[in-house]
C-alpha positions in Angstrom: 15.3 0.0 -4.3 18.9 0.5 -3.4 19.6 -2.9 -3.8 18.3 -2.5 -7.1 20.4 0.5 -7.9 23.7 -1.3 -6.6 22.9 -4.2 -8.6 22.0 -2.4 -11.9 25.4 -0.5 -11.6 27.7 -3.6 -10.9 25.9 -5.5 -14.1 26.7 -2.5 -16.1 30.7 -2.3 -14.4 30.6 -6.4 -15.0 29.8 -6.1 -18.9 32.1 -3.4 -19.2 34.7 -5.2 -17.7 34.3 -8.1 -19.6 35.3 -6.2 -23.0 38.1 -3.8 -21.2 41.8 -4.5 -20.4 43.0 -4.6 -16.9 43.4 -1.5 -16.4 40.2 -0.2 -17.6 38.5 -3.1 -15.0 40.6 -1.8 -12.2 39.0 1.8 -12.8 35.3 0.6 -13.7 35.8 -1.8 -10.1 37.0 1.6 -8.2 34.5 3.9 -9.5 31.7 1.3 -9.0 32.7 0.8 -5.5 32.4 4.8 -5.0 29.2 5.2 -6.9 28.2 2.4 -4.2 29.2 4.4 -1.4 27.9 7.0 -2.8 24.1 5.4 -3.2 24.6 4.5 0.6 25.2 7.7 1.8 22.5 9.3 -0.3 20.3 6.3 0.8 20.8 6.9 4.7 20.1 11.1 4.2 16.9 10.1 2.9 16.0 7.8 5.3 17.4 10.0 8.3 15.6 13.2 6.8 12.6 14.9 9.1 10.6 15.8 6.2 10.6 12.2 4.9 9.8 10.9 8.0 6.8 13.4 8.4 5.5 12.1 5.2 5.9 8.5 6.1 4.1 9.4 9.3 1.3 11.0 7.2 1.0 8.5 4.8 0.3 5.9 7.9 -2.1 8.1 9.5 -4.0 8.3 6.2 -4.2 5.0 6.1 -5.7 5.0 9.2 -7.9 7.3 9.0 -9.2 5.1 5.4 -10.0 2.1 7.6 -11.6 4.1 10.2 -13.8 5.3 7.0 -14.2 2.1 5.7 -15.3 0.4 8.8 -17.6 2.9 9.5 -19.4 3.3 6.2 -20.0 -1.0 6.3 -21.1 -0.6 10.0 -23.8 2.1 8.5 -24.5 0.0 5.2 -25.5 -2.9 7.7 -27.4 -1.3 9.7 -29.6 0.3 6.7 -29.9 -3.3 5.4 -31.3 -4.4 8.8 -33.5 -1.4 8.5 -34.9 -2.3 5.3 -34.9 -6.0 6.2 -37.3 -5.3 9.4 -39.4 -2.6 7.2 -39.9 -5.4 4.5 -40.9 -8.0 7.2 -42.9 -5.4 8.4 -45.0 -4.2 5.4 -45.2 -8.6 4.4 -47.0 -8.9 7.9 -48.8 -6.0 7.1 -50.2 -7.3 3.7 -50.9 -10.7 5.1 -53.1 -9.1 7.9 -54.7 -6.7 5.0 -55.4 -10.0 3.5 -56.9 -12.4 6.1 -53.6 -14.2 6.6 -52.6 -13.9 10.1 -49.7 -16.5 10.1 -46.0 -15.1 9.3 -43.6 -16.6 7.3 -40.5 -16.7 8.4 
């Protein structure tokens, strides 16, 4: 995103300059170099801040803690399909024997 910023700013100080005397692309060049160093500064403070850390850390963890959920909720949706897989099986053998049929299809 910085990148982004930088780049938006020197594309605005470039079509400036293009329609300014020499003078006038000597300041725009100056003041888009500081507004650089400026982004870079304010960049690395909110990179080196705790808080934003802490939320990066939190935001991870979360994540985490999704895929933990996730997993877990297809581990129990497959085991209530096997459940209701062998309780089918079971209640077809069940109606074959009720019928006479005595040989399971499988």
């Amino acid at each position: 995103m910085r990148k982004l910023i930088i780049v938006a700013a020197l594309t605005a100080a470039g079509l400036t300059a293009a329609a300014c005397s020499r003078d006038d692309r000597t300041d725009i060049k100056e003041g888009a170099v500081a507004t650089g160093a400026e982004i870079k500064d304010a960049a690395g403070d909110i990179a080196a801040n705790p808080e934003v850390k802490e939320a990066g850390a939190a935001v991870a963890n979360a994540g985490e803690e999704a895929a933990d959920a996730v997993k877990d909720a297809a581990a129990d949706v497959q085991a209530g399909v096997a459940d209701a897989s062998d309780e089918a099986q079971q209640d077809a053998d069940e109606a074959r024997a009720a019928a006479g049929d005595t040989t399971r299809k499988q």
